[in-house]
Each structure stands twice: as structure tokens, then as C-alpha cells.
N, C-alpha and C positions, 0 to 999 in steps of 0.2 A: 419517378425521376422528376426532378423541381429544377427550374431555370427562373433566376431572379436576376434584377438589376438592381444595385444599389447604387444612389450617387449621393454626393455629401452624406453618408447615414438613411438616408431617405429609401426607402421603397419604391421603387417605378411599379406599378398594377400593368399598365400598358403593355411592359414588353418583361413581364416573369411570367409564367405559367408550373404548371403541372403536367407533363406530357402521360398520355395513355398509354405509352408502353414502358418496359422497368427489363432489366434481364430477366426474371420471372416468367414474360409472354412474350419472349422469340422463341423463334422454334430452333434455333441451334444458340446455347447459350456460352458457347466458345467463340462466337465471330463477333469477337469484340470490332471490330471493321465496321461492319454492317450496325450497330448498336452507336457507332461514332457517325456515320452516314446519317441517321435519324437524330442525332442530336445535330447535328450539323445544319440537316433540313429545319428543323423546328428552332431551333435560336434565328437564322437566315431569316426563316417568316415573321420572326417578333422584331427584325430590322437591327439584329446585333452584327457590329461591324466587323470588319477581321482582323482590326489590330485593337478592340476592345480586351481588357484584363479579364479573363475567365479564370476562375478560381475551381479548381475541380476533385471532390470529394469521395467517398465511397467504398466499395468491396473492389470494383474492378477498376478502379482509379489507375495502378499503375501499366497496366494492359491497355486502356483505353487513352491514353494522354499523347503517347505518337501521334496516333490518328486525327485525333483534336486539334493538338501542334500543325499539323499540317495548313489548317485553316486557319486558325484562330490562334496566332502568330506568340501571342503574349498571356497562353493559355497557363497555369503551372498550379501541382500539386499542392494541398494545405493538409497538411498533418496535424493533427487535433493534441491540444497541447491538454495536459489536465493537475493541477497543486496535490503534492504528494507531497507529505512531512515538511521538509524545511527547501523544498527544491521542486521542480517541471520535469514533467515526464513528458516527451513526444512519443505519442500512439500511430498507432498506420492509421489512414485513410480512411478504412473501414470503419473506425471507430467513430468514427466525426458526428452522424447521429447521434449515437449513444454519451456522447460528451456534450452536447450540444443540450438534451434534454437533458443531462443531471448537472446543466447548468442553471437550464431556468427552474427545474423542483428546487434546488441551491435557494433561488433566488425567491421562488414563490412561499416557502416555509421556513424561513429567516423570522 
């Protein structure tokens, strides 16, 4: 699970991280609650504010965004868009990886 800060385009190193846990290593991987608690914990520690714009991506994206909302006031879903023939397709959540990286192969074998 990755927590970034971007301002103007820019990168902040200081307050994005990689956190150590992922749904993969809870031990109950239904308590989206508790998986929002730990994100909650760990952005709080990199000093992210609670009316900071959190952008939130994923498989469990629409499960966990309640929980998020609660703190992180102007938190909201991004649906990963991707060019299909003459038109955009919006993908769920889950897909955002997987468009994300056949954006930049896109872009790295041009």
C-alpha cells in the first residue's frame, strides 16, 4: 500500500511512503475498518492534514473510502480511465495499477 504527496506535479519523499502492511498481511482481510485505522495511523505520522485531498485507488477502494471519509474529509475515489478506439473507458478502482503501468510501457516503447 503506497501513500504519496504530490504538490504542484512535484513529489514530496518526506511525507509518501510504502506502508508494510497490504490486505494480503491482516489477519482478517474483511475488516476493511481496521485496514482504514492503519492507513489513517500512518498518513497522521507523515503529518497529512484532514482536510488534505486524498485520492484513493484499488481493489478495496469502494469498501474502504467510508472509513477514510470519516477523517480525511476531502478524501474521493479515482477511476482509472484508459483510450479505447475513438472514445474512454472508465475501469473500477482496482484497475488503476494495471492502467497506470500500461501507461508508462505506452510511453517507454513509443
Amino acid at each position: 500500500m503506497n501513500a504519496a504527496t504530490i504538490i504542484d506535479k512535484r513529489h514530496i519523499n518526506k511525507t509518501s511512503t510504502t506502508f508494510n502492511f497490504r490486505v494480503e498481511t491482516v489477519a482478517d482481510k474483511d475488516d476493511v475498518q481496521k485496514i482504514a485505522r492503519g492507513i489513517i495511523r500512518n498518513t497522521t505520522k507523515l503529518k497529512w492534514g484532514k482536510n488534505d485531498k486524498m485520492l484513493i485507488c484499488g481493489g478495496i477502494t469502494e469498501g474502504i473510502t467510508p472509513y477514510i471519509i470519516e477523517h480525511y474529509i476531502n478524501a474521493e475515489i479515482i477511476n482509472p480511465t484508459i483510450q479505447r478506439g475513438n472514445g474512454v473507458t472508465t475501469l473500477h478502482p482496482a484497475f488503476a495499477n494495471a492502467v497506470g503501468f500500461y501507461a508508462i510501457a505506452k510511453g517507454a516503447f513509443r
